[in-house]
C-alpha positions in Angstrom: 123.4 123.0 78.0 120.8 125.8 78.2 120.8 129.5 79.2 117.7 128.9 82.1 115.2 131.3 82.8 114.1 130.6 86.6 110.8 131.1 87.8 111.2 130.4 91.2 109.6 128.6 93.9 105.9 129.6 94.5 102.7 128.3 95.8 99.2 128.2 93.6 96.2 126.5 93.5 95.8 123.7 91.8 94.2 124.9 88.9 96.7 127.8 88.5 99.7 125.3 89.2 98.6 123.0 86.3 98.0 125.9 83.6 101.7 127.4 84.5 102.9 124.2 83.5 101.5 124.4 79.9 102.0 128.3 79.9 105.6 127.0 80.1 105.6 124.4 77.8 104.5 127.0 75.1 107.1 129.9 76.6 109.9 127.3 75.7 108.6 126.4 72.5 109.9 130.0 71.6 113.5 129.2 72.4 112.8 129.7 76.2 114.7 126.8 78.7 113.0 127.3 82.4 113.4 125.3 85.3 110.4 126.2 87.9 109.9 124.7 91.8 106.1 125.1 92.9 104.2 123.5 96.1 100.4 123.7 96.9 98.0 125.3 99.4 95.9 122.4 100.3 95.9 118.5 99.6 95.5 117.7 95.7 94.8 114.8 93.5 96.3 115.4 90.8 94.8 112.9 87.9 97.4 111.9 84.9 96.2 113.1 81.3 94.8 110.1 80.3 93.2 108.5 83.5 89.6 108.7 84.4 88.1 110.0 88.0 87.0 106.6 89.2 89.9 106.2 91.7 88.3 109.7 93.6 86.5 108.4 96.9 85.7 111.8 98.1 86.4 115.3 96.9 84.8 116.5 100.6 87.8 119.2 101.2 90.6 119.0 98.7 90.9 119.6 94.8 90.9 117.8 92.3 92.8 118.7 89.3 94.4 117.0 85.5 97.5 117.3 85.0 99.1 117.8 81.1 101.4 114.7 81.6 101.0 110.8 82.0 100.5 108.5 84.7 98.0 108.2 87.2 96.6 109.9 90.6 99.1 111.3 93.2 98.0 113.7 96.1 100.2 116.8 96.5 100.1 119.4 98.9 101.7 121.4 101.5 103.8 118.2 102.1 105.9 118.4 98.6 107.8 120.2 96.5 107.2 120.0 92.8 110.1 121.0 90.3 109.8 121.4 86.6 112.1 121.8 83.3 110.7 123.1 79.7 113.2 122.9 77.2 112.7 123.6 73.3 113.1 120.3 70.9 116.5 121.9 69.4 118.3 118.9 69.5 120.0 118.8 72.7 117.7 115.7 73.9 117.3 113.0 71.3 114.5 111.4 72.5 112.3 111.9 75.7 114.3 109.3 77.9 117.2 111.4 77.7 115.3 114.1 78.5 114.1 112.1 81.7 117.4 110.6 82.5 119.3 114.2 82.6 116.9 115.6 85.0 116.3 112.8 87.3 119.9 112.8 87.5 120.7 115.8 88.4 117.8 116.1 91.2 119.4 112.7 92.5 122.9 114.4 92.8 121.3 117.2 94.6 119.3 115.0 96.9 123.0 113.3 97.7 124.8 116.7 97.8 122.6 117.9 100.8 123.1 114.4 102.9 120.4 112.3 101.6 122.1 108.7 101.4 121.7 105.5 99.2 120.0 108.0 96.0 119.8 105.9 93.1 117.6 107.0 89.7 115.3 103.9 88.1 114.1 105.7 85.1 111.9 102.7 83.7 110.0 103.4 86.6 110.4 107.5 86.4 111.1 107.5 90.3 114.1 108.3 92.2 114.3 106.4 95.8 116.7 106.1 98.9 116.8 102.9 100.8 114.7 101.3 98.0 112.0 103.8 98.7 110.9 106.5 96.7 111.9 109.9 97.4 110.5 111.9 94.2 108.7 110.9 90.9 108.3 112.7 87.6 106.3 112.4 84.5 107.0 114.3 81.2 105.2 115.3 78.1 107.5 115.3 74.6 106.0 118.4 72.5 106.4 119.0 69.1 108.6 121.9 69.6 109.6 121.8 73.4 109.0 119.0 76.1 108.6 119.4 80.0 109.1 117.4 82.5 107.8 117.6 86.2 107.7 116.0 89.5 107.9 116.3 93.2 109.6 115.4 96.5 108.2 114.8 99.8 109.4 117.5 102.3 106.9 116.0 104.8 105.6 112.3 105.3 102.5 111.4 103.7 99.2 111.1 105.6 98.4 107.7 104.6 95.4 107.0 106.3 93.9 110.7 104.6 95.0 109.4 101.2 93.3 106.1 101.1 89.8 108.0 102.1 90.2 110.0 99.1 91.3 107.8 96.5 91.7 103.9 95.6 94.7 102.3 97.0 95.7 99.0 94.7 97.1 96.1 95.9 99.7 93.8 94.4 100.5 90.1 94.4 104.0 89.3 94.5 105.2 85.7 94.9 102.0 84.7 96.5 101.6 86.9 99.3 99.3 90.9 98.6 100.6 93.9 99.0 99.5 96.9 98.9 99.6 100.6 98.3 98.7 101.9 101.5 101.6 100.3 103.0 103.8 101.5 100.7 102.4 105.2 100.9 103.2 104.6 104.9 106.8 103.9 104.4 107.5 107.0 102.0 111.1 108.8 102.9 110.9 112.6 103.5 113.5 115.2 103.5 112.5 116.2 107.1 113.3 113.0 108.5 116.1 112.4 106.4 117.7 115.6 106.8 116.9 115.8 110.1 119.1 118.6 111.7 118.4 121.2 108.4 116.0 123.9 109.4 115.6 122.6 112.6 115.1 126.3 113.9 113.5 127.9 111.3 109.9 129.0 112.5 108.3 127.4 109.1 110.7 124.3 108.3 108.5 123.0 105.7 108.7 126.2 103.8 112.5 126.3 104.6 113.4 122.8 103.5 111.2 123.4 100.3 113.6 126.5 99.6 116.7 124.6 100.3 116.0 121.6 97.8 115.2 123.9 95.3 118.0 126.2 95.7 120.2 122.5 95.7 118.7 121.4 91.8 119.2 124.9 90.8 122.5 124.8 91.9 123.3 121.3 90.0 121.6 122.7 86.6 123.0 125.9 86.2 125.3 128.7 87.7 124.7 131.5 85.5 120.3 131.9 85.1 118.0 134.4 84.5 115.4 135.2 87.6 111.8 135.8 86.3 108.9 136.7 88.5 105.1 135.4 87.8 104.3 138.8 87.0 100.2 140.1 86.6 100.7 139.4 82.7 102.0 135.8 83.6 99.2 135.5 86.1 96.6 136.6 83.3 97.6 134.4 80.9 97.5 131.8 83.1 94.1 132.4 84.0 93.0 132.5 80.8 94.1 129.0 80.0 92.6 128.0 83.4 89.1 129.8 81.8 89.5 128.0 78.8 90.6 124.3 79.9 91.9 123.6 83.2 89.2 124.8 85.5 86.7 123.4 83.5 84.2 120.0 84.1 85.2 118.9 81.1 89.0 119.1 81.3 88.9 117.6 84.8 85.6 115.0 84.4 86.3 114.2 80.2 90.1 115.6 79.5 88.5 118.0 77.1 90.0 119.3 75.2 92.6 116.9 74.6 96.2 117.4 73.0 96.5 117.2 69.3 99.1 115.8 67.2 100.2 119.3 65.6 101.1 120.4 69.4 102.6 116.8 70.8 104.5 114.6 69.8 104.5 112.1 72.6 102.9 111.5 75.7 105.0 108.0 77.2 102.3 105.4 77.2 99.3 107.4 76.5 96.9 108.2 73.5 96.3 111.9 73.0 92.5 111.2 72.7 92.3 107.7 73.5 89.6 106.2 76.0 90.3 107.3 79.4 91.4 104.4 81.6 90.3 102.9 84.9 91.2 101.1 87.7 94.7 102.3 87.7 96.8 101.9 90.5 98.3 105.0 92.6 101.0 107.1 90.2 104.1 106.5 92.1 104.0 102.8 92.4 102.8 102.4 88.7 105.7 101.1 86.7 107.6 99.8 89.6 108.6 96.5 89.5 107.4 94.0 91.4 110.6 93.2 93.2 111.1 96.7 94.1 107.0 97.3 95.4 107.5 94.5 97.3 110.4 95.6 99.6 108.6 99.8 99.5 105.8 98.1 101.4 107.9 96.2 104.1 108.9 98.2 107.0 112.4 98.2 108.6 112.7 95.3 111.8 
């Protein structure tokens, strides 16, 4: 498939997190296939491309960031692990569902290879769950000469109750009867629960399991790679993009500026400088079906 450079599995603020992922996306554009794992320091919301900042409550002790791909708010933090493939447009994907179908696959089979049961991939909803609940989620952004597609898994449950007091929480009406995100958030697998005898002595287990999921999608994408380091030159130009865009009011208030059509091709279900929408609901519940919100949000008897 591809010769991978891989950049391992490190931890950066937001802002630095988010520029690395179009720092990427460029690097494969020159022939370049990478394959990166990356968590964060402190809770995130991490708003989709095209989404506006009214579903913020409070900013009072976490960061807020825009991310380069589709969809809607998601917190992150020390709770997750985010993975991440740039490939160049040579071919090897027709279009960007394969793209998303090959990857999701593959971080399912890893998922079921270290014990996790009942992993099955819905990509019309871009999640991948266990026991009808979601266990990761990805988004992906189809370039004109490379794509990339990212996502994350929850090491550690969510703090639902922290969540909803940062952002809004939707609710849903299915066959009469309302239910919502908050519920849904609260019933969220995680590897540490899951998988509970992995790590169980390790002094940092978070940190461990984080190192042991990635090291299990490496394993099912490639045998043969090429380790990289996020050297001071990466770091720099990095932090120039984060001068120029991604630390800036008006990337994360106005999503300026945006993407052009000379650089993407296809953002799935955005505009590259369309209006930025409201009232969306929270990112990993957002194409879900019905059917399948309604049993996330009921807990087991």
């Amino acid at each position: 498939m591809f010769h991978y450079e891989y950049w391992g599995n490190g931890r950066f603020p937001a802002h630095h997190n988010i520029a690395l992922e179009e720092l990427f996306l460029k690097r494969a554009a020159d022939g370049k296939a990478i394959i990166r794992f990356y968590s964060f320091p402190k809770d995130t919301v991490v708003l989709g491309y095209a989404q506006a900042t009214d579903p913020v409550k409070s900013p009072d002790g976490i960061d807020v960031t825009r991310r380069i791909t589709g969809g809607s708010h998601i917190q992150t933090g020390k709770n997750i692990i985010a993975y991440s493939f740039a490939v160049p447009r040579d071919g090897t994907f027709r279009n960007y569902e394969d793209m998303r179908a090959y990857y999701a696959q593959h971080v399912a089979d890893a998922l079921t290879g270290l014990g996790v049961d009942g992993v099955q991939v819905d990509n019309k909803a871009s999640v991948i769950t266990t026991d009808d609940k979601i266990i990761a989620a990805h988004a992906l952004i189809w370039g004109v000469e490379s794509a990339l597609l990212h996502g994350l898994i929850f090491i550690d449950h969510y703090d639902a109750d922290a969540v909803a007091k940062r952002v809004h929480l939707g609710r849903r009406k299915v066959g009469g009867e309302i239910y919502s995100e908050y519920a849904a958030l609260k019933n969220l697998p995680a590897i540490s629960t899951l998988l509970d005898r992995l790590a169980i002595n390790s002094h940092n287990r978070t940190a461990s399991l984080r190192n042991i999921v990635a090291e299990a999608i490496l394993a099912k994408l490639t045998s043969t790679h090429e380790r990289k380091e996020i050297s001071p030159k990466t770091v720099n130009e990095s932090f120039e993009l984060m001068k120029k865009k991604f630390s800036r009011g008006s990337w994360i208030d106005s999503r300026r500026p945006p993407f052009t059509e000379q650089e993407i091709d296809e953002i799935p279900f955005e505009e590259l400088d369309g209006k930025l929408l409201k009232k969306l609901g929270y990112c990993l519940f957002l194409q879900v079906r019905d059917k399948d919100f309604k049993k996330m949000c009921m807990s087991e008897v």
